[in-house]
C-alpha positions as CSV (number, residue, x, y, z in Angstrom):
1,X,21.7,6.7,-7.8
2,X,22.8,5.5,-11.3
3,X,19.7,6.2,-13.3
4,X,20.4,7.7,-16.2
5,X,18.1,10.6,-17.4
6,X,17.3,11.0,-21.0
7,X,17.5,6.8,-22.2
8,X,16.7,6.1,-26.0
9,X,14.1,3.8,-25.7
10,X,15.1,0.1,-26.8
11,X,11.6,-0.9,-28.6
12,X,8.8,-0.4,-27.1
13,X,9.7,1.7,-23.6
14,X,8.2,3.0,-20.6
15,X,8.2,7.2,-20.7
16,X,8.8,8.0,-16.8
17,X,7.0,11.3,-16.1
18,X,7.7,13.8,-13.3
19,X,3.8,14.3,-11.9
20,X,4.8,17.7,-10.8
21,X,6.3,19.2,-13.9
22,X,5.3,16.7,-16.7
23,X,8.6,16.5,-18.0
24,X,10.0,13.1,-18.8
25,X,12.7,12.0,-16.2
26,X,13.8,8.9,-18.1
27,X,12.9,6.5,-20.7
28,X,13.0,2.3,-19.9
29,X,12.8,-0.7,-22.1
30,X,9.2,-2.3,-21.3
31,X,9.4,-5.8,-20.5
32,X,7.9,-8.4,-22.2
33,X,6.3,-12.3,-21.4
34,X,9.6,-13.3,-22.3
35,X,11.4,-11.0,-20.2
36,X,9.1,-12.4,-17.2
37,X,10.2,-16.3,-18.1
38,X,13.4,-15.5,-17.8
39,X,12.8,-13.6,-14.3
40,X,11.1,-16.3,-13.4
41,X,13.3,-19.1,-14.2
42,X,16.1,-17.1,-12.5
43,X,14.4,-16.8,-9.1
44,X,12.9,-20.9,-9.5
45,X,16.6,-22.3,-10.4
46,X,17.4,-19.6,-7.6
47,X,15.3,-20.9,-4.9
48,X,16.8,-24.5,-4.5
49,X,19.7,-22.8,-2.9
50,X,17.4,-20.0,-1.3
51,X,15.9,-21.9,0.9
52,X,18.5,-23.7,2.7
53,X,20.4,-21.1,3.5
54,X,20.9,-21.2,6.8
55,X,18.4,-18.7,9.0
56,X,21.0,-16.9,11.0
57,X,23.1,-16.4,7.4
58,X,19.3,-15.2,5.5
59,X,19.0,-13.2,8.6
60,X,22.1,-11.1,8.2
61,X,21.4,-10.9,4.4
62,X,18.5,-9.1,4.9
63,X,19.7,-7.2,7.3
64,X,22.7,-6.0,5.3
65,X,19.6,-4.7,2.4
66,X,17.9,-3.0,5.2
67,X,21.3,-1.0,6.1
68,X,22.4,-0.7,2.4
69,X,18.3,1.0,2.1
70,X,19.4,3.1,4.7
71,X,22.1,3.8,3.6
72,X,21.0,5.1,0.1
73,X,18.0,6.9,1.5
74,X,18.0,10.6,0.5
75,X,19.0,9.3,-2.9
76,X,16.0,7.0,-3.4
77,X,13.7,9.6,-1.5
78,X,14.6,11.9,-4.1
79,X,13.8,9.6,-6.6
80,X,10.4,8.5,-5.2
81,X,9.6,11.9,-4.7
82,X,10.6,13.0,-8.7
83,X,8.5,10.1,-10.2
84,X,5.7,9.8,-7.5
85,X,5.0,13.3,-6.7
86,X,5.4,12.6,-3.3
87,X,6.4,15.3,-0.6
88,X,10.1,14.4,-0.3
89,X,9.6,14.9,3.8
90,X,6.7,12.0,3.3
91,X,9.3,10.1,0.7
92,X,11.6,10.3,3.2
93,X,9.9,8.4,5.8
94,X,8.7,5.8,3.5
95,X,12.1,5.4,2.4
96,X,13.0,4.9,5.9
97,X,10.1,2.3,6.8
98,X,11.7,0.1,3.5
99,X,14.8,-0.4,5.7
100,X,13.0,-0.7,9.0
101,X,11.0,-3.4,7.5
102,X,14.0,-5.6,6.1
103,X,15.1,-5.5,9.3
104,X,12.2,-6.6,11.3
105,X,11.7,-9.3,9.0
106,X,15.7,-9.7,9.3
107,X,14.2,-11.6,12.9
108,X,12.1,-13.9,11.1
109,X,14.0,-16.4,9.8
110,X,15.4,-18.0,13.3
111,X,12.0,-17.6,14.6
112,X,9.6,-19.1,11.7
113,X,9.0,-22.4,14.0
114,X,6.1,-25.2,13.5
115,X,5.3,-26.6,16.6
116,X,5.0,-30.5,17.8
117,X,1.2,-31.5,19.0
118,X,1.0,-34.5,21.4
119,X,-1.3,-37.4,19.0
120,X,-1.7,-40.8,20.6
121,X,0.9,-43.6,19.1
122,X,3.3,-41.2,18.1
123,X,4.8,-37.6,18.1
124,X,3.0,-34.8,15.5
125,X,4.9,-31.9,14.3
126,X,4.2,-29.2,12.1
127,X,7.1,-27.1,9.9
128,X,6.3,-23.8,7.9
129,X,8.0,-23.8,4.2
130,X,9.0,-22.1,2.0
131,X,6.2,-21.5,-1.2
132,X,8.6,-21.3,-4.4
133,X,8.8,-18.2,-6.8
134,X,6.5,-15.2,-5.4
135,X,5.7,-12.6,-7.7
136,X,4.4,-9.1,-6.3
137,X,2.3,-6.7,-8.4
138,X,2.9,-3.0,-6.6
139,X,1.0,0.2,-7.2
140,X,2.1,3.6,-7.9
141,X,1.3,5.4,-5.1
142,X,3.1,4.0,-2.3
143,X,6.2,2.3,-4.8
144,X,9.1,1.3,-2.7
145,X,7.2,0.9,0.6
146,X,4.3,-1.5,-0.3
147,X,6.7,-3.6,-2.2
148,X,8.9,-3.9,0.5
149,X,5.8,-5.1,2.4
150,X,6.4,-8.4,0.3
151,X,9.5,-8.6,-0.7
152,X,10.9,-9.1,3.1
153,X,8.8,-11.3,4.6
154,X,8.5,-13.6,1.3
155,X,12.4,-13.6,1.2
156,X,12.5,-14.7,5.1
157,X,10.7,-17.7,4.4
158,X,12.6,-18.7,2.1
159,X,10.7,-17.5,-0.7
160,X,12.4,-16.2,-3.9
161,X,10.6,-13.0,-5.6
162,X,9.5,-11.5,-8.9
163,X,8.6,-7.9,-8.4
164,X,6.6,-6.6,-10.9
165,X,6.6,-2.3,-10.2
166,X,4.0,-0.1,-11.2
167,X,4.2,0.9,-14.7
168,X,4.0,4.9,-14.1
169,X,6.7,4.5,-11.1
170,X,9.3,1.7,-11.4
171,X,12.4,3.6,-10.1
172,X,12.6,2.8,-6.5
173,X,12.1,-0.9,-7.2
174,X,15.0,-1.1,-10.0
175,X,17.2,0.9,-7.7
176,X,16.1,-1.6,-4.6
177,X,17.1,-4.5,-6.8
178,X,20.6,-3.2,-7.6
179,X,20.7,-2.4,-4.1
180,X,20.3,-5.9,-2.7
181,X,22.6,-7.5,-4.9
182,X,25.5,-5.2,-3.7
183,X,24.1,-5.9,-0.7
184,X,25.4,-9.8,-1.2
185,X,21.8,-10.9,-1.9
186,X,22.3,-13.9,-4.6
187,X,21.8,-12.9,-7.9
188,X,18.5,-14.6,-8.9
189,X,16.6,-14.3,-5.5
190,X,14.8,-11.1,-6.2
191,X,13.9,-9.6,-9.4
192,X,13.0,-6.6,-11.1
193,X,10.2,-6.8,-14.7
194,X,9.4,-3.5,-15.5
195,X,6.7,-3.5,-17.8
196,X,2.5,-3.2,-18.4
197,X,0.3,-4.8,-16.1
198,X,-1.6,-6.3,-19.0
199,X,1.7,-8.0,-20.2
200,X,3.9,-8.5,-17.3
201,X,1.9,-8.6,-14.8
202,X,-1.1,-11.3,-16.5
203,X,2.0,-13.4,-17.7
204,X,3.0,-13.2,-13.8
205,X,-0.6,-14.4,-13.1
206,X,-0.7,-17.2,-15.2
207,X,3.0,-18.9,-15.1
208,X,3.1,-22.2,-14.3
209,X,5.7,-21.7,-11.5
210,X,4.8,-19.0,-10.1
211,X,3.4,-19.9,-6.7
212,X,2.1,-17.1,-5.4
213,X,0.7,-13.4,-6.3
214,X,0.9,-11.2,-4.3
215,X,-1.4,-7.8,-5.5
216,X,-2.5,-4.3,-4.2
217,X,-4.1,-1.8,-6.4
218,X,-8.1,-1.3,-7.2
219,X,-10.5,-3.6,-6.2
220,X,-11.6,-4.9,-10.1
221,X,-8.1,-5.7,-11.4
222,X,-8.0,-7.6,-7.8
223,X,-11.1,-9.2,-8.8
224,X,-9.7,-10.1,-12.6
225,X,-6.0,-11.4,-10.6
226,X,-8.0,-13.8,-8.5
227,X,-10.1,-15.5,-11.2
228,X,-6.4,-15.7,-13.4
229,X,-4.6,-17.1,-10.5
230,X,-7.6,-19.7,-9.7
231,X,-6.7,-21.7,-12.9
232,X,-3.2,-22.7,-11.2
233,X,-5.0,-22.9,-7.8
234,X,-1.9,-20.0,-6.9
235,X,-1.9,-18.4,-3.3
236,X,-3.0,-14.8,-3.6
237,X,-3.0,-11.9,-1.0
238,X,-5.0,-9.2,-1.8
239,X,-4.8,-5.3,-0.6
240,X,-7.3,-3.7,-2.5
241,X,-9.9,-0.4,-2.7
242,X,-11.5,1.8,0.4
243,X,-13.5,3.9,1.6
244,X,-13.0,4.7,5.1
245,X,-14.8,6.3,7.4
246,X,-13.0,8.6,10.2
247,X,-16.5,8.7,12.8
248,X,-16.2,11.9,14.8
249,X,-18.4,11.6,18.2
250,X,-20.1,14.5,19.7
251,X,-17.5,14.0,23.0
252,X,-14.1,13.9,21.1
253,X,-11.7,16.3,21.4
254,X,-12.7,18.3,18.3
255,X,-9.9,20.8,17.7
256,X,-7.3,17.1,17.8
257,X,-10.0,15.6,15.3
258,X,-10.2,18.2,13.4
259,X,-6.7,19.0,12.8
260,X,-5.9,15.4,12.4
261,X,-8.4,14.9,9.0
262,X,-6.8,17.0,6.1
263,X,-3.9,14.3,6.6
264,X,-5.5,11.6,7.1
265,X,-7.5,11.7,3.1
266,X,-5.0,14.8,1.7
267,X,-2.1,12.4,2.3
268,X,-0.2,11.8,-0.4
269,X,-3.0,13.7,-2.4
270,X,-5.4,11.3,-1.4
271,X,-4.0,9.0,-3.2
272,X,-4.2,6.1,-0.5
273,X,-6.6,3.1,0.2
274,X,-6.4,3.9,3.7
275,X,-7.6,7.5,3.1
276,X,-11.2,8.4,5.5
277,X,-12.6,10.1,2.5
278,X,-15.8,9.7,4.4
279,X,-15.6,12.1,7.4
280,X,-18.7,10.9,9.7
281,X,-19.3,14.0,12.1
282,X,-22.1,13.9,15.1
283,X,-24.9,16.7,14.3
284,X,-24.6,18.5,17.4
285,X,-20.7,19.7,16.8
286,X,-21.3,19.3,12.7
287,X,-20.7,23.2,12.2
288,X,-18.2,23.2,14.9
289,X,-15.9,20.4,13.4
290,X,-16.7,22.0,10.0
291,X,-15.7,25.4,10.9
292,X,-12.4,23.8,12.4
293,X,-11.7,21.6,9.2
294,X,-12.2,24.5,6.9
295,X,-9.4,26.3,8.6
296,X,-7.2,23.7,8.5
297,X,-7.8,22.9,5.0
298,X,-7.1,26.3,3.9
299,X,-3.9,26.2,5.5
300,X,-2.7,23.2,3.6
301,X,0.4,23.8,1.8
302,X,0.5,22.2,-1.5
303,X,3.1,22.5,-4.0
304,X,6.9,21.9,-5.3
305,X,7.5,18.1,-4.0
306,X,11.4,19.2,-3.6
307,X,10.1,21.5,-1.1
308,X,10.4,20.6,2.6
309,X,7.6,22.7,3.9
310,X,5.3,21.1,1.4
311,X,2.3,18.9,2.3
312,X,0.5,17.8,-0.2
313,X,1.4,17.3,-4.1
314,X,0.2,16.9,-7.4
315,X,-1.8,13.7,-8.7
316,X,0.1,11.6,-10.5
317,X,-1.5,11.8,-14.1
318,X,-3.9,14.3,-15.8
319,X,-6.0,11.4,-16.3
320,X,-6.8,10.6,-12.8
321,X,-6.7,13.6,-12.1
322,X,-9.6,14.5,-14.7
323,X,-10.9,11.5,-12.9
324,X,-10.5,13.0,-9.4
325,X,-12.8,15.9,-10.4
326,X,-15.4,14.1,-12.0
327,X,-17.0,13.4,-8.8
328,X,-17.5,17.5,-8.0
329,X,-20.9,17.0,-9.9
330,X,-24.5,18.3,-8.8
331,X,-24.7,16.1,-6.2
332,X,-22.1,17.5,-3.8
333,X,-21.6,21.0,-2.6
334,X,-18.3,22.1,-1.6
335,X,-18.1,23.8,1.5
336,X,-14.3,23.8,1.7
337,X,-11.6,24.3,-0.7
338,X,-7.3,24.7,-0.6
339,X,-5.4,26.2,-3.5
340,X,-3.0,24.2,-5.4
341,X,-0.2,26.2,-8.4
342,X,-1.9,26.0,-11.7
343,X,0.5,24.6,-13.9
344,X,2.6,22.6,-15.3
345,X,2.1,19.5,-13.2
346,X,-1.2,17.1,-12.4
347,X,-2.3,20.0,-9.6
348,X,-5.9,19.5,-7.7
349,X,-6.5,21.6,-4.4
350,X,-7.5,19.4,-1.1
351,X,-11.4,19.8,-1.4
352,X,-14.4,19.3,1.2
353,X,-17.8,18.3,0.3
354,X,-21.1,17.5,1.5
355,X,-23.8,15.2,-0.3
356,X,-26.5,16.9,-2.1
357,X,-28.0,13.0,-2.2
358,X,-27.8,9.3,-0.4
359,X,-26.7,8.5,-3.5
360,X,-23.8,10.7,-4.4
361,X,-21.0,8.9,-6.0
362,X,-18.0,10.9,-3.6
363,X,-20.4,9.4,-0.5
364,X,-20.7,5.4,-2.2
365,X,-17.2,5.2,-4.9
366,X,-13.4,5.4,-4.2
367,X,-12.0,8.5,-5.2
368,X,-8.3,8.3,-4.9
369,X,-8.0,11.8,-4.7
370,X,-8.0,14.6,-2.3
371,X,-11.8,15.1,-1.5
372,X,-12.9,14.4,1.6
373,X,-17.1,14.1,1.9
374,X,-18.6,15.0,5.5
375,X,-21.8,13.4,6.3
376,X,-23.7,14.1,9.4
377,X,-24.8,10.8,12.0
378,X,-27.4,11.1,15.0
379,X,-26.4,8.8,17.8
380,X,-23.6,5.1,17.7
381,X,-25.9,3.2,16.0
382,X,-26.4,5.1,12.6
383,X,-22.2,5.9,13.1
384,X,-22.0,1.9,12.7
385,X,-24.6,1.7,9.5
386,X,-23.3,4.4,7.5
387,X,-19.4,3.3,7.7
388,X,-20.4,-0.2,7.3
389,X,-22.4,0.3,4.0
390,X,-19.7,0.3,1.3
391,X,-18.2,-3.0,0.0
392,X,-14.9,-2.0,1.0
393,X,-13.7,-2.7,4.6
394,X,-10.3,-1.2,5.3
395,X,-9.1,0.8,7.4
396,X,-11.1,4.0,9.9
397,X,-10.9,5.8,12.4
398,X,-13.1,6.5,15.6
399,X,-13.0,9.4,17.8
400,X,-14.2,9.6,21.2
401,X,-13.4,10.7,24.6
402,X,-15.6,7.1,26.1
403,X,-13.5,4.3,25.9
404,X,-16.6,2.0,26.4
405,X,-18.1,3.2,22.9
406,X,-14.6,3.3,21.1
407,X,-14.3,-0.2,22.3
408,X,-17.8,-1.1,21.2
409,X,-17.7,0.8,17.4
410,X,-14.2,-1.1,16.7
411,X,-16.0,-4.3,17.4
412,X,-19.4,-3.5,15.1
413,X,-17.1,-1.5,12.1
414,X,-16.5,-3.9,9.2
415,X,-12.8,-3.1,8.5
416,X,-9.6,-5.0,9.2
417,X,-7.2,-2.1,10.6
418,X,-8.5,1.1,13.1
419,X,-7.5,3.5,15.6
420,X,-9.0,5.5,17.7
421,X,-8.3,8.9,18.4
422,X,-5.7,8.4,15.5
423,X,-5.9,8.2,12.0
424,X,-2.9,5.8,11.2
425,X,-3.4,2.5,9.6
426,X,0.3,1.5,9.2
427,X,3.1,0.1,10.9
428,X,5.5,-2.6,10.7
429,X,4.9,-5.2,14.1
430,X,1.4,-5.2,13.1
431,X,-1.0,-7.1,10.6
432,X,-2.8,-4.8,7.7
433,X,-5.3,-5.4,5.2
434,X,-8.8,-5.8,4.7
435,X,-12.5,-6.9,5.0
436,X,-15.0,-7.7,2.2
437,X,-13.8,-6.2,-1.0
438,X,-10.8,-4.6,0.4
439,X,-8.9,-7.7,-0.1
440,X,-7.8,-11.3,1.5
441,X,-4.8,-11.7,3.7
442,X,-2.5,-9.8,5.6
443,X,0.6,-7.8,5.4
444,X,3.2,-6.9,7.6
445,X,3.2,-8.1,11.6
446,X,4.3,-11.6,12.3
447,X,0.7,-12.6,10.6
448,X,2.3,-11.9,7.0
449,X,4.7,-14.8,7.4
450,X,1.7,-17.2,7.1
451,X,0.7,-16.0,3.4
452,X,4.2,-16.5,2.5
453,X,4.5,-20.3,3.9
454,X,2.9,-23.8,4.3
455,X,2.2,-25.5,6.7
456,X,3.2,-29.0,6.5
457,X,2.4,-32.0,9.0
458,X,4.5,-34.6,9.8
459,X,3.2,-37.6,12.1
460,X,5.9,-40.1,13.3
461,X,4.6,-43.5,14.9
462,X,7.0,-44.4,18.2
C-alpha cells in the first residue's frame, strides 16, 4: 500500500481515524461537487469506449482486478482492518470475497444474452445494455466488500462507475481504484470521490448523467436518495436497515443454535444489516438456549483488531457508539454481558437483553451494535407474527430439526434472504437484498446484472 500516514490536509480534509485507538491514520482532501463533475464526466466520455469492448477482452480485464485484489490482500486487509475496526481474520475474508466477486462477474460479460421470442410477421429479440455512468454510495461497515458488490457487475455490463466511499472509511476503495488501473482497467471507467455524503454523495444523486444510484446504508437516507433520484427518473437499488429475527424452535439442535448467535448479531460488532438482533426462542427451551448463549457470550473475545484470535472489535465512532448504548434503558434487562478493554478506542461489550415492554425500542429499532434482544414465542404461528412485525424485511434465520416447518416459516417470513439452520445471509452465486423497507433490488447472483442493464426490444418484420 502507498498510503501515506500523516497528509497535511489540502483545504477542507477528511481526518481518517483508527476506531480502535482513536489516533488519526491519515488525513485526505474532501471532495467537492466539482470534484464529482469531473468524475463524472471522466467515466461518461469513458463509457463510449467501455461498452464496446469486446466481452471476452472486458472479461479478462476484470479478471486481471480480481487477481491483482488478490494479490494485494494482506495489505488492503490490514488497511480495512486499521480504519474499520474490523477483526483482521474477518478483513481478511472480506478482502478475499472482493476478488472472488470480480471474478465471478469476470463470466458475465460473454454470458449477458437477450433472447429472440417467436411474434407473428416477423422475428422479436431482446438485448440487455449497458445503463451509462453508475454511481455507488457505500457504507462504512462493510467498505471494500459491498462496493465491490457494484462495482463488478455494473462494470460487466458495460457500465462505467463513480464510487462514492464512506466518509469515515475511504481507504480500501482509493487503494481498489489504483489497483484496477495497474490492473490495465482504462483510466476513466471507475472512479474514486472521497468526500461527505451531503456534498458528494447528493451531487451524485442529482447529476444529470448520472444514470443510476446505487445506495446501502440506513433506511431514511435511502428514503431521502429515492425522492432525489425521482426528479431525473434515475435507476436506484436500494440495501437498506434490519432487524432480523434468528427464530429458534423447541426441536432445533440447541447447543448448534446457540453457539451459532453471538456471530451472527456480534459480527463485526453488530454493526451489519443482516445482524438477528432479535433472537426469537420457543418457551419451553427459553432457559435452556439462554443458559447456552450466556456461556458463549461470555467467552467472546473482543479486543486488538491486529490480533488474530480476536472476534469482535470496537464500534467505529464514540458517537454511535453513545448511540449503541442508548437503547440499555428501563425497558430491557440484561441478562447477558461480554467484557470489552476500556480504553482508548470506541469499545462496547457484546450484550443480551430481554424486553421489559412490547414496546421496547432494542425489540422495534435498528441498533447497529452488539445487543442482541431475546424474546420468547409459543407455537409457528406467533414465530411468523413477531419476526414479520418490523418494517424492515432482510435477512433471518430459522432453526429446526422439521424440514416441513422450516419450509413453511421461509415461505410466511417477510424477508428477502434466509437460512435455515444457518445464520449466513451472503454469498456471491446468489441474489441479496430486501423486503419492505429494507430496500429495492438485488445484489450479487446472476439477478444483479438486471439492475445494472436494459432491456431493449427489437421486432424485425420478415
Amino acid at each position: 500500500m502507498r498510503l501515506e500516514t500523516g497528509v497535511a490536509p489540502v483545504g477542507d480534509s477528511i481526518e481518517v481515524i483508527d476506531p480502535a485507538t482513536e489516533q488519526v491514520i491519515t488525513r485526505l482532501p474532501s471532495a467537492g461537487p466539482e470534484d464529482a463533475d469531473r468524475a463524472v464526466a471522466r467515466a461518461k466520455a469513458s463509457f463510449k469506449t467501455w461498452r464496446d469492448v469486446a466481452a471476452g477482452d472486458r472479461a479478462t480485464l476484470l479478471r486481471r482486478v480480481g487477481a491483482a485484489v488478490e494479490a494485494h490482500a494482506t495489505d488492503l486487509a490490514r488497511l480495512e482492518s486499521r480504519n474499520a475496526g474490523k477483526p483482521i481474520g474477518d478483513a481478511l475474508g472480506e478482502i478475499g470475497m472482493v476478488a472472488a466477486t470480480f471474478a465471478y462477474y469476470a463470466g458475465a460479460p460473454e454470458r449477458l444474452t437477450g433472447k429472440t421470442i417467436p411474434v407473428p410477421g416477423g422475428v422479436n429479440m431482446t438485448f440487455k445494455e449497458p445503463m451509462g455512468v453508475v454511481a455507488l454510495i457505500t457504507p462504512w461497515n462493510f467498505p471494500l466488500a459491498i462496493a465491490s458488490w457494484g462495482v463488478a457487475p455494473a462494470l460487466a455490463a458495460g457500465n462505467t462507475v463513480v464510487l462514492k466511499p464512506a466518509q469515515l472509511t475511504p481507504l480500501t476503495a482509493l487503494e481498489l481504484e489504483r489497483t484496477a488501473l495497474e490492473a490495465g482497467l482504462p483510466e476513466g471507467v471507475f472512479n474514486v470521490v472521497a468526500g461527505q455524503g451531503s456534498v458528494v454523495g447528493e451531487r451524485l444523486v442529482d447529476h444529470p448523467d448520472v444514470a443510476k444510484i446505487t445506495f446501502t446504508g440506513s433506511t431514511a437516507v435511502g428514503k431521502r436518495i429515492s425522492a432525489r433520484a425521482a426528479r431525473t427518473v434515475k435507476r436506484v437499488t436500494l440495501e437498506l436497515g434490519g432487524k432480523s429475527a434468528n427464530i429458534v424452535f423447541a426441536d432445533a439442535d440447541l447447543e448448534r443454535a446457540a453457539a451459532a448467535a453471538p456471530s451472527a448479531v456480534f459480527g463485526n460488532a453488530g454493526q451489519d444489516c443482516c445482524a438477528r438482533s432479535r433472537i426469537l426462542v420457543e418457551r419451553s427451551v427459553m432457559d435452556d438456549f439462554l443458559d447456552l448463549l450466556s456461556t458463549g457470550v461470555a467467552s467472546m473475545r473482543v479486543g486488538d483488531p491486529m490480533d488474530e484470535t480476536t472476534e469482535m472489535g470496537p464500534l467505529i465512532t464514540a458517537e454511535h457508539r453513545s448511540k449503541v448504548a442508548s437503547f440499555l434503558d428501563d425497558d430491557t434487562t440484561v441478562v447477558a454481558r461480554g467484557t470489552a478493554p476500556e480504553g482508548p478506542g470506541f469499545w462496547f461489550a457484546p450484550t443480551v437483553v430481554t424486553p421489559n415492554s412490547p414496546g421496547a425500542r432494542a425489540v422495534a429499532e435498528e441498533i447497529f451494535g452488539p445487543i442482541a434482544c431475546v424474546l420468547p414465542f409459543d407455537g409457528e404461528d406467533e414465530a411468523i407474527s413477531i419476526a414479520n412485525d418490523t418494517i424492515y424485511g432482510l435477512s433471518g434465520s430459522i432453526w429446526t430439526e422439521n424440514g416441513a416447518r422450516a419450509l413453511r416459516v421461509a415461505r410466511a417470513l417477510e424477508a428477502g434472504t434466509l437460512s435455515v439452520n444457518s445464520n449466513w445471509s451472503v454469498r456471491i452465486a446468489t441474489p441479496y437484498g430486501g423486503f419492505k423497507q429494507s430496500g429495492t433490488g438485488r445484489a450479487l447472483g446472476p439477478d444483479a446484472l438486471d439492475y445494472y442493464t436494459e432491456l431493449k426490444n427489437v421486432y424485425i418484420a420478415t
